[in-house]
Residue, then its C-alpha position, 0 to 999 in steps of 0.5 A: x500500500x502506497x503513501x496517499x500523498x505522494x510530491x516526487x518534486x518535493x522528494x527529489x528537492x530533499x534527496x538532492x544534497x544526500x545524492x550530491x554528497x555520494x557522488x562527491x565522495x565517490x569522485x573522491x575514492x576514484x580520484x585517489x584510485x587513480x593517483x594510487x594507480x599512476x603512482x604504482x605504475x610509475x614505481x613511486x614508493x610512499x617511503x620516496x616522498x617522506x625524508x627521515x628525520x635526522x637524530x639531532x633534529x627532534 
């Protein structure tokens, strides 16, 4: 059994930033999908981009 009183326009206007903010997140995860990607293929190590701190300097 439905709702009685059923305004898709008004249900659409109040999902749109819950729908908005999943795509965002989703473009998130594939952006940082694809850079974890080039990187791989390029051979970068995570240990490449962070310098070891020198005993005197802590």
């Amino acid at each position: 059994m439905s709702a009685p009183d059923v305004n898709l326009d008004r249900q659409k206007r109040r999902h749109r930033p819950m729908l908005r903010g999943l795509w965002i997140g989703l473009a998130v995860a594939v952006g940082v999908a694809l850079l974890w990607a080039v990187a791989a293929a390029l051979g970068v190590q995570v240990t490449d981009a962070v310098t070891p701190a020198s005993p005197g300097s802590v």
